[in-house]
C-alpha positions as CSV (number, residue, x, y, z in Angstrom):
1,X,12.0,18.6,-2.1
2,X,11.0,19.2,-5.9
3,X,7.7,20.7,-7.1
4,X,6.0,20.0,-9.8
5,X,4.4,23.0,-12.0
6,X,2.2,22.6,-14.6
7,X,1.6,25.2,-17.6
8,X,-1.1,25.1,-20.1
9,X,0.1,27.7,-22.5
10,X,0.8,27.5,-26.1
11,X,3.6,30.4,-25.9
12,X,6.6,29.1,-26.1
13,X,8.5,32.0,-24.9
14,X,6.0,32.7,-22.3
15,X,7.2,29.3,-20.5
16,X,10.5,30.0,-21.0
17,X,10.9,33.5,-19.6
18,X,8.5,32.4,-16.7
19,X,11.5,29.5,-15.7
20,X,13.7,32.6,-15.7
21,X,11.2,34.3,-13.2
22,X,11.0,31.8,-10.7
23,X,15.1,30.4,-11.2
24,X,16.2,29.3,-7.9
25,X,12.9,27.6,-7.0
26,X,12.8,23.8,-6.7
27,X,10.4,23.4,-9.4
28,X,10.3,20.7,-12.1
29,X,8.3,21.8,-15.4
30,X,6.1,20.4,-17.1
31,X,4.3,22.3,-20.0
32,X,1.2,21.1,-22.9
33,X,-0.5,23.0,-25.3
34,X,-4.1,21.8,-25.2
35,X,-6.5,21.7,-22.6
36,X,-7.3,18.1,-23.4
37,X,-3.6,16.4,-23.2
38,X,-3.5,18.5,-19.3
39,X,-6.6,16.9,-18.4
40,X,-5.1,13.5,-18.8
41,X,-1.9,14.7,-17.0
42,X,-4.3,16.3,-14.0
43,X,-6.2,12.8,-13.7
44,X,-3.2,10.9,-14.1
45,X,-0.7,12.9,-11.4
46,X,-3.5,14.8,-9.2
47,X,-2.3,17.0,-6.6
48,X,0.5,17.6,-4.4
49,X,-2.0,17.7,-1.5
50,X,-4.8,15.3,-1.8
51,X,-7.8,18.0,-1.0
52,X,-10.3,15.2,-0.5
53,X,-8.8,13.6,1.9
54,X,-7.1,16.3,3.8
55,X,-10.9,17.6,4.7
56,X,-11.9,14.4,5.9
57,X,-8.6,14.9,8.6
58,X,-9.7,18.3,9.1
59,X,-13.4,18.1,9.9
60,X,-12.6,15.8,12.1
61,X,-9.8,17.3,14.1
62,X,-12.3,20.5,14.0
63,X,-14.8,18.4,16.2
64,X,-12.3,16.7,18.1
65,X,-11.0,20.6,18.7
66,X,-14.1,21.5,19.6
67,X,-15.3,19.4,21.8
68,X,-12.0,19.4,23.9
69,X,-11.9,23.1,24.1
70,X,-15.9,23.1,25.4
71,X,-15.1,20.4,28.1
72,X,-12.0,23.0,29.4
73,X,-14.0,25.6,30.0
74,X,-16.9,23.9,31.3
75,X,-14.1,22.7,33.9
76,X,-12.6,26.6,34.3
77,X,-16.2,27.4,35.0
78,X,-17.2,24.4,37.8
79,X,-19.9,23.3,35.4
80,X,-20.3,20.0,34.7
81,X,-20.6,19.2,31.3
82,X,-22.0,15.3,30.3
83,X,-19.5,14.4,27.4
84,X,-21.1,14.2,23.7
85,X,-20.1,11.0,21.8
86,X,-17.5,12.3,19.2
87,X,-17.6,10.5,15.4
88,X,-15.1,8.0,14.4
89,X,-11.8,8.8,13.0
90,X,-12.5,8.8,9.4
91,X,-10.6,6.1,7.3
92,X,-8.7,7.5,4.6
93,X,-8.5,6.0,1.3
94,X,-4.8,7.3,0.2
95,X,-2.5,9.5,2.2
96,X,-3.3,12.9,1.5
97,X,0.2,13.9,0.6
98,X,0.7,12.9,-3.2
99,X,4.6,13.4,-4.3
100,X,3.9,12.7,-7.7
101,X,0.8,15.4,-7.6
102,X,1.3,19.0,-9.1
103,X,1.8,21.9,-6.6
104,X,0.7,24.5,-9.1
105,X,-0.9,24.6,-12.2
106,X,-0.7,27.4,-14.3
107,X,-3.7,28.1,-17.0
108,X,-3.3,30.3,-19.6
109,X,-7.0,32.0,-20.4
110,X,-7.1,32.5,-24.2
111,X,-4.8,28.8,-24.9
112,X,-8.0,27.2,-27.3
113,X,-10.5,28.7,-29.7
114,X,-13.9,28.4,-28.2
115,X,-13.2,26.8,-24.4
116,X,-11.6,29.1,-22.0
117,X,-8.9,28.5,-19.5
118,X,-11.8,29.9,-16.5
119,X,-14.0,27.2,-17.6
120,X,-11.1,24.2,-18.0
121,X,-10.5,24.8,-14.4
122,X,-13.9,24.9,-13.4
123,X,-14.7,21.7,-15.1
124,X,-11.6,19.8,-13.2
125,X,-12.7,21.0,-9.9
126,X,-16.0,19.5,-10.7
127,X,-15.2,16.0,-12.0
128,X,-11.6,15.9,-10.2
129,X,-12.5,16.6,-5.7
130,X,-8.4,15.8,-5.2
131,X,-8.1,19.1,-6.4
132,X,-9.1,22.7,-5.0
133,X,-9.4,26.0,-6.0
134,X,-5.6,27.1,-4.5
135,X,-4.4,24.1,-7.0
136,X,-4.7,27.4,-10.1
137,X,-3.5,30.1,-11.2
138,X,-5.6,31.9,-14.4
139,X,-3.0,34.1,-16.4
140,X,-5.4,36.3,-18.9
141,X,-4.5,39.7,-20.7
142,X,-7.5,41.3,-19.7
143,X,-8.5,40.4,-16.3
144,X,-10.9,42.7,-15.7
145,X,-13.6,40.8,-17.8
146,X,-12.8,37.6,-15.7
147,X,-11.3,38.3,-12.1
148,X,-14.9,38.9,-10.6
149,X,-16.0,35.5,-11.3
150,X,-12.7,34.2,-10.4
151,X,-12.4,35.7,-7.1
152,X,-16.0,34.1,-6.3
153,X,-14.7,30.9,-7.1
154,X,-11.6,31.4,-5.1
155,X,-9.4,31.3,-8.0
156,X,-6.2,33.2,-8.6
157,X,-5.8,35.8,-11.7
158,X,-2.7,37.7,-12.8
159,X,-2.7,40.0,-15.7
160,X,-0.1,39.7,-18.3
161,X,2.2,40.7,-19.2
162,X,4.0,39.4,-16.1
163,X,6.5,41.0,-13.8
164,X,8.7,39.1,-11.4
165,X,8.0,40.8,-8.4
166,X,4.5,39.3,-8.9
167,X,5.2,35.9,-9.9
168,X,8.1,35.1,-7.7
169,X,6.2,35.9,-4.1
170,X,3.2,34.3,-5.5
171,X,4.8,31.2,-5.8
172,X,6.9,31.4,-3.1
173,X,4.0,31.6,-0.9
174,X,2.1,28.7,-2.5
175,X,5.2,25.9,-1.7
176,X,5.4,27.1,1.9
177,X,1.4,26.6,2.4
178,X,2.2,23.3,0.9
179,X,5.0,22.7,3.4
180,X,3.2,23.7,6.0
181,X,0.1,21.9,5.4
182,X,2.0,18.8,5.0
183,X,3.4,19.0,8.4
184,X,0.2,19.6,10.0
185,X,-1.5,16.9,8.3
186,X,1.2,14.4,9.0
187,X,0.5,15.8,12.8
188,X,-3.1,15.2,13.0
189,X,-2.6,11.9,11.4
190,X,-0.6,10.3,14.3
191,X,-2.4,12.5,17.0
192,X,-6.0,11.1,16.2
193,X,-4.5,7.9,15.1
194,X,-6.4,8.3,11.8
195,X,-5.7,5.0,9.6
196,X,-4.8,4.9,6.1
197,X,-5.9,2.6,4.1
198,X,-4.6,1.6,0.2
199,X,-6.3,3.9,-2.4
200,X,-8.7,1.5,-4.5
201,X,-7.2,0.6,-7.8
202,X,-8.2,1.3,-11.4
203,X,-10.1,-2.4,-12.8
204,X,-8.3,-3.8,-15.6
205,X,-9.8,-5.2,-18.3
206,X,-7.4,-8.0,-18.6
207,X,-7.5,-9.5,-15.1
208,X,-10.3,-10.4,-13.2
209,X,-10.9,-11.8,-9.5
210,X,-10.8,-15.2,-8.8
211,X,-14.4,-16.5,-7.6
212,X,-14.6,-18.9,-5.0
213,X,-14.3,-22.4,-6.0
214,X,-17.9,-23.5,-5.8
215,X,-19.1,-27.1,-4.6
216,X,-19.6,-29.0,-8.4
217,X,-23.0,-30.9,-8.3
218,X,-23.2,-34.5,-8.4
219,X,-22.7,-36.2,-11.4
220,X,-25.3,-37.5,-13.6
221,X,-25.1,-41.0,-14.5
222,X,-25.9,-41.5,-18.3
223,X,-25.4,-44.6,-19.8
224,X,-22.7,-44.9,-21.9
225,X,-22.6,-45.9,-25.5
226,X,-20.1,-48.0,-27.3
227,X,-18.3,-46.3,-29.6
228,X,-16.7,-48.7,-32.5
229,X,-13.0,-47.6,-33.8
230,X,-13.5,-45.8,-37.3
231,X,-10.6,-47.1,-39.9
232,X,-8.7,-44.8,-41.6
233,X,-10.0,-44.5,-45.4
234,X,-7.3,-46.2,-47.1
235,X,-8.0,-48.9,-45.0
236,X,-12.3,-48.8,-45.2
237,X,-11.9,-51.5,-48.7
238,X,-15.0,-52.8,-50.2
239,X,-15.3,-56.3,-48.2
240,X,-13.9,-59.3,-49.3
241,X,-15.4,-61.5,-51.2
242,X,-15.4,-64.4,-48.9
243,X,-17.4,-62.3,-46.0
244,X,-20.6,-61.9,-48.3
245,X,-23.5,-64.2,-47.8
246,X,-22.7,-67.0,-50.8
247,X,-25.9,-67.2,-52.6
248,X,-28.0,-70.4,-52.3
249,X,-26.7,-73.4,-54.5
250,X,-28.9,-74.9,-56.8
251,X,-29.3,-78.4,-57.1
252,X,-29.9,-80.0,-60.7
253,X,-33.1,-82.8,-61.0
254,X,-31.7,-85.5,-61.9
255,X,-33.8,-86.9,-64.8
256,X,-35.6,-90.6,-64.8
């Protein structure tokens, strides 16, 4: 199965020696320059693990968990225990696992004058839930002004320049989690019967639902008017002379 890896790094050597680090993985790379055009590639492709939905599956199979595991020893113990009314199995939008998503995405800290690669991350966790703080990894030449605030936010940091035996088993480690998670999720899916529903799409400008055919009111009866042919131009002559009203003859005296 193939990753996908994004980097945001204007260094094209960087990207390419990092491909020689991590040779051998199944990775498919992806690279842009500006914090803007990833944006549009985050939003587009989202995450390999849908992180909004996968915490809907595990909150509930932590209550589920919970419950079951207070009822068994409540029955170890010869207590009786009246049985608390669990939630409903949430209904999931789209499937948590996204193919198409990004497994890892790699942020350069110092890519843009003025906007930092910290604050880029921070800014798609906020507008972007799919995501979560695991989805990064902050690269920065001097970490020690940023890895305090990044370790608070749960974020990754690695100094550069890089060495291989701290790329390589970073990575590593981030597919397996991926793996794993993917299994378990599938799991909890079919053991709590958990539906899935189809994700809500995008509205397009260009097509619109149909409305239901409404009942059209009664006509209103108007009376009608006669409508008398028009002739074409060439054909609207002066009348003849035969149709005008002859004028009254006059009749001569005749004389004594």
């Amino acid at each position: 199965m193939v990753h996908k890896l994004l980097i945001i790094d204007d260094n094209h050597s960087f990207i390419d020696t990092l491909q020689v680090m991590l040779k051998g993985l199944p990775l498919q790379y992806e690279s842009v320059f500006r914090y803007n055009d990833a944006e549009k590639k985050i939003n587009e492709f989202g995450s390999r693990i849908n992180n909004l939905e996968a915490q809907k599956i595990l909150q509930y199979a932590a209550v589920v968990d919970a419950a079951e595991k207070q009822k068994e020893s409540a029955k170890s113990k010869g207590e009786v225990l009246l049985e608390a009314e669990l939630p409903a199995a949430p209904v999931i939008l789209q499937h948590p696992l996204v193919f198409e998503g990004y497994s890892l995405i790699i942020v350069e800290q110092d890519t843009e004058p003025g906007r930092k690669g910290f604050d880029f991350i921070q800014s798609i966790l906020r507008t972007n839930p799919t995501f979560s703080p695991a989805d990064f990894l902050l690269l920065t030449g001097r970490a020690a002004l940023i890895e305090e605030r990044a370790r608070a936010a749960g974020i990754t940091v690695l100094e550069k320049p890089l060495k291989n035996n701290q790329m390589l088993p970073l990575v590593q480690a981030r597919l397996e989690y991926l793996k794993q998670q993917a299994v378990r999720l599938e799991q909890l899916i079919e053991r709590y019967g958990i539906e899935i529903g189809m994700a809500p799409q995008k509205p397009v400008k260009s097509s619109r639902k149909a409305k239901p055919a409404e009942k059209a009111p009664p006509e209103k009866r108007t009376a009608q008017r006669k409508t008398v042919p028009v002739k074409p131009l060439e054909q609207q002559a002066a009348p003849a002379a035969q149709d005008k009203p002859s004028p009254p003859k006059k009749t001569k005296k005749k004389s004594k």
